[in-house]
N, C-alpha and C positions, 0 to 999 in steps of 0.2 A: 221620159224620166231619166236625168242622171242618173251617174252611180259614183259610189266613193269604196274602194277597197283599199285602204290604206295600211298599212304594216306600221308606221308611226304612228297611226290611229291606237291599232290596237295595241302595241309593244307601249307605247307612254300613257293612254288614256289608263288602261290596266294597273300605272303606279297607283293609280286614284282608287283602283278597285272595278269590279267587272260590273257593279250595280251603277255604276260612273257611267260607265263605256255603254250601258243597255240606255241610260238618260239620256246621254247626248246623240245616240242613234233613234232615238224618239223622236227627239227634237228636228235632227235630220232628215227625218221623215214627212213630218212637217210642211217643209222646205222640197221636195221631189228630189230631196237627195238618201237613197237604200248603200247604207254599209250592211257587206253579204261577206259570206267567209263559208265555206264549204269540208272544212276540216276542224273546225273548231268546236268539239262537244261538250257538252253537260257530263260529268265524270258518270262513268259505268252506265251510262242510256245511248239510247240512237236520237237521242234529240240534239242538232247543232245547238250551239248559243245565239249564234246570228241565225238571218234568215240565211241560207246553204245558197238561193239561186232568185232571180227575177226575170220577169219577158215584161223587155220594150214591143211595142206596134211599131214598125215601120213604114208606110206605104203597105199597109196590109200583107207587112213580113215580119214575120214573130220572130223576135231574136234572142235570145237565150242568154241568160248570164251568170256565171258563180264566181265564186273568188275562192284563194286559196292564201292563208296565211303561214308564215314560218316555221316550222317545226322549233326552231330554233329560240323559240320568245322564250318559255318558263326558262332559259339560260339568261336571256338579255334584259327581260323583264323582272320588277321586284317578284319575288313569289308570291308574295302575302295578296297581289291583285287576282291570282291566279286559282288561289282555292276555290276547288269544283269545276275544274276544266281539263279538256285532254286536246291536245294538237295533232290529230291524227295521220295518217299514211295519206303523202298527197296522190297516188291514184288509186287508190279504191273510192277515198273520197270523188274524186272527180269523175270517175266512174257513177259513182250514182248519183251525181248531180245534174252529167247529161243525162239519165235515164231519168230522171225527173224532167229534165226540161223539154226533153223528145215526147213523154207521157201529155204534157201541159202544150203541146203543136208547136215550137219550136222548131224551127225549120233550119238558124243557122247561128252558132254556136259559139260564144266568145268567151275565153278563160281572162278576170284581170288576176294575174298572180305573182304577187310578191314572195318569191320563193329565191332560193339556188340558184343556179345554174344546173346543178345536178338536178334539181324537182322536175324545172323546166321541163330539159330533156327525157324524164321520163317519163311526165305525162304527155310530152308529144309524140314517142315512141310508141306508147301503150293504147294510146287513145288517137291515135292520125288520122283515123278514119272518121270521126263524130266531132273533132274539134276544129274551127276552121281557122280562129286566132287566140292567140295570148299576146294579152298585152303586158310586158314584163317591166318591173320597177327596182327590184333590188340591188342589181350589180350596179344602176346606174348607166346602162348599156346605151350605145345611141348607137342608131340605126337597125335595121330587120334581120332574116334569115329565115330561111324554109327550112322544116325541120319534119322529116318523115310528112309530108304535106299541110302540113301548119305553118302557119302564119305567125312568128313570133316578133312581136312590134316592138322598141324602146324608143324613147324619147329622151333621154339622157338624164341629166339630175337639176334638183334646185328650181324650178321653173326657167329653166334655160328654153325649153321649147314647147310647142303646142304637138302631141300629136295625130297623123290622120290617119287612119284606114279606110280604104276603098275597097268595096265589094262590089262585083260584077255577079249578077243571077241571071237563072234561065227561068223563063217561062214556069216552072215548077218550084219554083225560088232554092234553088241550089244553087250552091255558090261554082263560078264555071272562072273565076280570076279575082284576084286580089292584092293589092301594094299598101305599102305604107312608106308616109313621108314623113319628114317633122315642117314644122315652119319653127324659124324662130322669133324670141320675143322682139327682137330690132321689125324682121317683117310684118310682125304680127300689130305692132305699135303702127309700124305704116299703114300696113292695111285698116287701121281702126277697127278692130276686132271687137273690141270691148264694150260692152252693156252698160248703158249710162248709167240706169238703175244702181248692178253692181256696185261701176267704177266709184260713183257717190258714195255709197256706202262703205270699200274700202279705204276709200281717203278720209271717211272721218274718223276708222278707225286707224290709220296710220298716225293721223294726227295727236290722237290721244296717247297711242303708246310713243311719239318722238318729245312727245312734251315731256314724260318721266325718262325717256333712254337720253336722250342729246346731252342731259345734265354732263359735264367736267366731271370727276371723282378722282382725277388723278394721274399720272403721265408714267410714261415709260422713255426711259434710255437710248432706250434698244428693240430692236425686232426681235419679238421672241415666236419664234414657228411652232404649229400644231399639228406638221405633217404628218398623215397616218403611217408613215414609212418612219418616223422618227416615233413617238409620243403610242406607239403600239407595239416597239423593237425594243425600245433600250431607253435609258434614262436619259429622259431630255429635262432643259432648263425649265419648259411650262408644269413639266411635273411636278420640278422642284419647288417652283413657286407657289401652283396652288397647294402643294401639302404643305408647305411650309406654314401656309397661313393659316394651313384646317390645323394642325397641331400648334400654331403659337396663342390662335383664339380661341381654344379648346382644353389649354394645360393639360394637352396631353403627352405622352414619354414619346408616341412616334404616331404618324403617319402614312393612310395610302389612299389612292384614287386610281382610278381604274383608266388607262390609256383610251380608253374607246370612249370617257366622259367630256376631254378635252374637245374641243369641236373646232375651233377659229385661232386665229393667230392674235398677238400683241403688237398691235403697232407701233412705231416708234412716235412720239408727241402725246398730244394728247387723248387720255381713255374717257370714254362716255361708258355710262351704267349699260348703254344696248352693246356695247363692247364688251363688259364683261359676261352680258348674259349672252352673249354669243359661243362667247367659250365653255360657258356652263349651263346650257339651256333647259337642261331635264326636269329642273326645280326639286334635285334631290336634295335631302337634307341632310347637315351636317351631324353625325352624332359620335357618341364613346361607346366603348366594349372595353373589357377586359380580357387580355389575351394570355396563353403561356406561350414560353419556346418553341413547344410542340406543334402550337397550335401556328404559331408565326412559322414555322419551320415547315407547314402542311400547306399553307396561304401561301407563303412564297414558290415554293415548285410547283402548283399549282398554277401559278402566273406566268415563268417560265416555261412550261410546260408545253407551248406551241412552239419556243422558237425551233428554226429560227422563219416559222411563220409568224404574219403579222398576228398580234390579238387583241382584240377590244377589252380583254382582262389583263394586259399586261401593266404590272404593277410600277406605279411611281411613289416614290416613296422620301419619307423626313421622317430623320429620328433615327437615321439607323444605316448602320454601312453593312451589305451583303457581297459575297464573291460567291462567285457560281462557273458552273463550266457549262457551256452549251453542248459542252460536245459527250456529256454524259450523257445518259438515256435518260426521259425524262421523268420525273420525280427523285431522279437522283443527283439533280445539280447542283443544288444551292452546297457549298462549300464550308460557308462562316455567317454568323450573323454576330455585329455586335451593336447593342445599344449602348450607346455613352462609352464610358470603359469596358463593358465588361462583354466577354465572348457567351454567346450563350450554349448551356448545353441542349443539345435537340428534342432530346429524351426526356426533358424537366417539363412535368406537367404541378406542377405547384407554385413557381413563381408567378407573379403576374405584371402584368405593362397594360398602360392605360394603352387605346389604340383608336386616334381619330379617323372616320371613313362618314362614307354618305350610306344610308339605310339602304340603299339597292344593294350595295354588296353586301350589309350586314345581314341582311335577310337570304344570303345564298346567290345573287344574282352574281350575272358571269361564271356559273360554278363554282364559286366559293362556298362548297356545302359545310365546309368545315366551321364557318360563323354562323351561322342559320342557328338559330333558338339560344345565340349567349346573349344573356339578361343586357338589354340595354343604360347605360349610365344615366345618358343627358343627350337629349334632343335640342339642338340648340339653334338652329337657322339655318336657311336654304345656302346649299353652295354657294351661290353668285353675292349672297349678300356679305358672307362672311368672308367671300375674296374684296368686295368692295370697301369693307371695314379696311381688308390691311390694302388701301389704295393706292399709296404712293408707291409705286412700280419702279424696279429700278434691274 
């Protein structure tokens, strides 16, 4: 039996809601594929949401498995998918997922954890002795490393590779050696790896999503870059653009989108619709809020707030010229804010500004706790379509 522990799974299926995310792991199931998560509980009980762990049979070796999801989601994730859930401490969690799986004859012990870098290593630390591998996904990490006798595997990002682990047991099926490799997709094409079954069945759904993506909608000038060192730093041209277009299709006074929403670059020639949902893939939606000063004045240092680390909430913004110092401590940087003419006072909680964003951030996501419960306007279309309306790219 596969397994799927996915952290995209959970962090985007969760916009849809947790009753979403428990259907398609049904269905999943189905199919001999088990999403597991071993930190993810039902609020105030000891019941996980997912199943916590599963045993594969191998050649009549029981092998063990749990997952571990990001502590990090109810920040990255809308909220509103999250009501009744807690993201607990990844090792006590993992702690009592081996002892379940050691309870259940597990013999040899594999973590898939989309975690940190910092979870990683403390559940290798904590746990070296009962864990034999982690297969790691979040940094995007390619290649292994022992880690207090753990086995920690990456395969890098994107389906760029396949990867393998190799276990050597003794006679009492303890593991006595272990590697991992990757192959990748160029080898893995040569080798014919691929399941006809499958292969057929992803081709007819490529098919059907190139017949809607391939369409023209519109060109662009110029290259415009979505590097996370740019579009999660400071105010890049793709920020400008897509709030430009969330505030012109939206009549509203200004605009923001979140650095970490941008995904893909703008190429120069011509754009296809899978071009633009490249950029905007999350299928958040476009909607108004009502802001004050205050409230814009709490949003923006807030966004600031990491430099001058990268962050996936770092604000792009239309409608509105900000100065800020980085080099103040943070929450106390933004300097000035003015929309149109006029400077705002920080302290004025009675004016108000229309304010175009996508629903993940108005419901708090990124930590933006300071929009969370203001009365929504108008719900008006998904990111991608409403950058596709303003298409001619320039």
């Amino acid at each position: 039996m596969p397994f799927i522990r996915c952290d995209f799974l959970l962090r985007r299926v969760l916009n849809y809601g947790k009753d979403r995310l428990l259907e398609l792991a049904g269905i999943a199931e189905t199919g001999g594929l088990d999403i597991i998560s071993a930190n993810v509980f039902v609020t105030a009980t000891d019941n996980t949401f997912l199943p916590a762990t599963s045993i594969v049979e191998i050649d009549g070796v029981k092998v063990g498995f749990f997952g571990l999801s990001p502590q990090t989601t109810p920040v990255q994730t809308s909220p509103t998918g999250l009501a009744g859930l807690e993201f607990r401490d990844y090792v006590t969690s993992a702690q009592a997922a081996v002892t379940a799986l050691k309870t259940q004859g597990a013999t040899v012990i594999v973590a898939l954890a989309h975690i940190s870098d910092d979870g990683l290593l403390a559940v290798a630390n904590a746990l070296g002795n009962d864990i034999d591998v982690i297969i790691e996904g979040h940094d995007h990490r390619l290649g292994s490393r022992t880690v207090n006798g753990v086995l920690i595997a990456g395969a890098g990002q994107y389906q760029e590779n396949l990867g393998k682990v190799t276990l050597s047991l003794n006679p009492s099926n303890s593991v006595i050696a272990k590697t991992a490799t990757v192959i990748s997709k160029a080898q893995a094409e040569a080798m014919n790896l691929s399941d006809p079954e499958t292969k057929a069945l992803a081709e007819t759904i490529k098919s059907q999503v190139l017949d809607q993506f391939s369409e023209v909608i519109g060109e662009s000038e110029i290259f415009i870059d979505s590097d996370r060192a740019l579009v999660r730093v400071a105010e890049a041209p793709l920020g400008n653009l897509v709030t430009d277009a969330m505030r012109i299709l939206s009549n509203a006074d200004i605009a923001f989108n979140n650095g970490g929403g941008l995904r893909a670059d703008i190429k120069q020639g011509d754009i296809t619709r899978g071009d633009i949902n490249a950029v905007l893939p999350f299928g958040n939606v476009l909607v108004t809020i009502e802001v004050t000063p205050k409230v814009l004045k709490d949003m923006l240092e807030h966004g600031l707030s990491a430099l001058p680390a990268q962050s996936g909430g770092f604000p792009q913004i239309s409608g509105m010229t900000v100065i800020y110092d980085p080099e103040k401590a943070a929450g106390s940087r933004v300097v000035s804010i003015k929309v149109g003419s006029t400077t705002l006072d920080f302290t004025d909680t009675t004016t108000k500004f229309t304010l175009a964003t996508n629903d993940f951030l108005a419901a708090g996501g990124d930590g933006y706790v300071m929009l969370a419960g203001l009365p929504v306007l108008a719900e008006i279309d998904s990111l991608d379509t409403i950058f596709e309306r303003n298409s001619k790219l320039t």
